[in-house]
C-alpha positions in Angstrom: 128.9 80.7 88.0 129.4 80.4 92.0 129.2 84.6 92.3 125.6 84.1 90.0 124.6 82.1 92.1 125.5 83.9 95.2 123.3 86.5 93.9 121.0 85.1 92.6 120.0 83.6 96.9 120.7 87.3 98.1 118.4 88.8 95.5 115.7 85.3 96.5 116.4 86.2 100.2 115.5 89.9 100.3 112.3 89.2 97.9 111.4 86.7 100.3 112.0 89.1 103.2 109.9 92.0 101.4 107.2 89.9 100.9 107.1 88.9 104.1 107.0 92.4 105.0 104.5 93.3 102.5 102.4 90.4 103.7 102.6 91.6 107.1 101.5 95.2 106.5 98.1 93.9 104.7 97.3 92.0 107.3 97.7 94.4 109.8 95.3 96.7 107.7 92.9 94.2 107.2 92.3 93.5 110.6 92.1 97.2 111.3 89.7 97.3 108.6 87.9 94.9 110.4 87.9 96.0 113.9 86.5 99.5 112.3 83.9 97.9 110.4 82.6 96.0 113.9 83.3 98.7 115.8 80.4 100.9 113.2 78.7 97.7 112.6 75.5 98.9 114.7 76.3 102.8 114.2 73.6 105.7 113.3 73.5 106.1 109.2 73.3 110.2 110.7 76.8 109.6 112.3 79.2 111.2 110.3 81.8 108.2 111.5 80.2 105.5 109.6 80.1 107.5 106.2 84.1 108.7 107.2 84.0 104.8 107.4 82.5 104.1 103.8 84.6 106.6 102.4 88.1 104.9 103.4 87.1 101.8 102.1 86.6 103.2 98.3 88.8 104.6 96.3 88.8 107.9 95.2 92.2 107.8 93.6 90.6 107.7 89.9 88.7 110.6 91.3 91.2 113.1 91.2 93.1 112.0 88.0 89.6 112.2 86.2 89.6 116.1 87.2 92.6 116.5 86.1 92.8 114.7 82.5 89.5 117.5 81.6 87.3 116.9 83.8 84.6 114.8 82.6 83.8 111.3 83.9 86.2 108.3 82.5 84.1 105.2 82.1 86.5 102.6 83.4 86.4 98.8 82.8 84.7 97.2 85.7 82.4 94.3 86.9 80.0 95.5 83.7 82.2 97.2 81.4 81.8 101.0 81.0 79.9 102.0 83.6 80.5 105.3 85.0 81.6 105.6 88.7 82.1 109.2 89.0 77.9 110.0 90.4 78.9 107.1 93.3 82.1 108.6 94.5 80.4 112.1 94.7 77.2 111.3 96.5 79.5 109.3 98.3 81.4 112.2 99.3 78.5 114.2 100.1 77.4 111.9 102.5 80.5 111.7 104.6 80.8 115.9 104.4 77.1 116.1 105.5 75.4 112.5 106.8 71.5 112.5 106.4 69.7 114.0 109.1 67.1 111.5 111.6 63.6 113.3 111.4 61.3 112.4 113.6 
């Protein structure tokens, strides 16, 4: 019973000490995140940066294992359930490979 529940505390005490960790790493990327996001705040929707910008903050994870289950758009469950994502993550994309050009 006592070497349970010695391991039992060194198995609680490194769980603690990654969470910790883990907590630590998301809030450092959140307040990157958010330093980015001020820092484009006021930026040029022509400026390639902002749609760079847009571009890290989506996910495009689902994008690749879509192309490589066959190709064709998987409706995912989302905020309204089956809607297709796949035209969003390619126009956004486009944007960030070739931003909109000011006429005028």
């Amino acid at each position: 019973l006592h070497s349970w529940a010695t391991q039992y505390r060194d198995t609680l005490s490194r769980g603690i000490k990654n969470s910790r960790a883990h907590d630590k790493e998301l809030l450092k990327q959140q307040n990157d995140a958010a330093r980015a996001s001020t820092a484009l705040s006021g930026a040029d929707p022509t400026q390639a940066a902002l749609w760079e910008r847009v571009c890290q903050l989506c996910s495009f994870v689902n994008s690749a294992a879509d192309e490589v289950s066959g190709g064709s758009p998987v409706k995912r469950a989302g905020p309204k359930e089956g809607r297709d994502l796949q035209r969003m993550r390619t126009l956004l994309l486009q944007l960030k490979q070739n931003p909109p050009i000011r006429r005028g």
